[in-house]
C-alpha positions in Angstrom: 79.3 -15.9 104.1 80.8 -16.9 100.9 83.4 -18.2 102.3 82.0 -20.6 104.8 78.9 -21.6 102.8 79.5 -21.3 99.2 80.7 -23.7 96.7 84.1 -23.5 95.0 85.1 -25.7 91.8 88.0 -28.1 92.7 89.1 -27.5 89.5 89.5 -23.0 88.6 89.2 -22.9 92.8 86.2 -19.9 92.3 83.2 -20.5 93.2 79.9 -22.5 91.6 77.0 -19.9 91.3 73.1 -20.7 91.3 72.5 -21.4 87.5 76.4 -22.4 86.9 76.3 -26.0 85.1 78.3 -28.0 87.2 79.0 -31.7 88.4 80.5 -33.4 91.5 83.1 -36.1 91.1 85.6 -37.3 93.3 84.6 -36.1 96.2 84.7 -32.5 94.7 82.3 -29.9 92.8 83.5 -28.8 89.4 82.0 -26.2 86.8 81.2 -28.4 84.0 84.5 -26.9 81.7 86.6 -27.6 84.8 86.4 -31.0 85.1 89.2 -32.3 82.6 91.8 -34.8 82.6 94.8 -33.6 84.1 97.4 -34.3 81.8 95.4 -33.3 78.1 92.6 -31.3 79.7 90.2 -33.1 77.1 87.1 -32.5 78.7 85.2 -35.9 80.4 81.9 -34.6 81.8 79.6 -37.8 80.8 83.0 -39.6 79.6 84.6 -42.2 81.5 87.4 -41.1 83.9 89.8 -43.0 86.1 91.1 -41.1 89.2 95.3 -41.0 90.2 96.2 -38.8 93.1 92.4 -37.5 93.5 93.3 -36.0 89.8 90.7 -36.9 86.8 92.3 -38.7 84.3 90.7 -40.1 80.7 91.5 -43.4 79.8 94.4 -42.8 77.4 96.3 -41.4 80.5 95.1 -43.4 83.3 96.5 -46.6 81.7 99.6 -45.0 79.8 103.0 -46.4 80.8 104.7 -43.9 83.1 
């Protein structure tokens, strides 16, 4: 049942719980500690993010020079 019908965090891949704080962004559900940028894991619940690759980003990375 789990399986089919319960929600995982796109971010740790286990799965959201009734009480768990946690957000959905980018087409996704995260746990609230999950959802990070991908490159300095700085936390951006409530914070702006940009999106590259359907990966969070903050704004330090999103516009850094590659």
């Amino acid at each position: 049942y789990e399986k089919m019908f319960g929600t995982k965090c796109h971010g740790c891949d286990f799965k959201i719980d009734a009480g768990d704080r946690f957000l959905e962004a980018l087409g996704y559900s995260w746990h609230d500690t999950c959802f990070v940028c991908a490159l300095c894991q700085m936390n951006l619940e409530g914070k702006t993010f940009y999106s590259k690759k359907d990966k969070p980003l903050c704004k330090g990375h999103a516009f850094a020079p590659v």
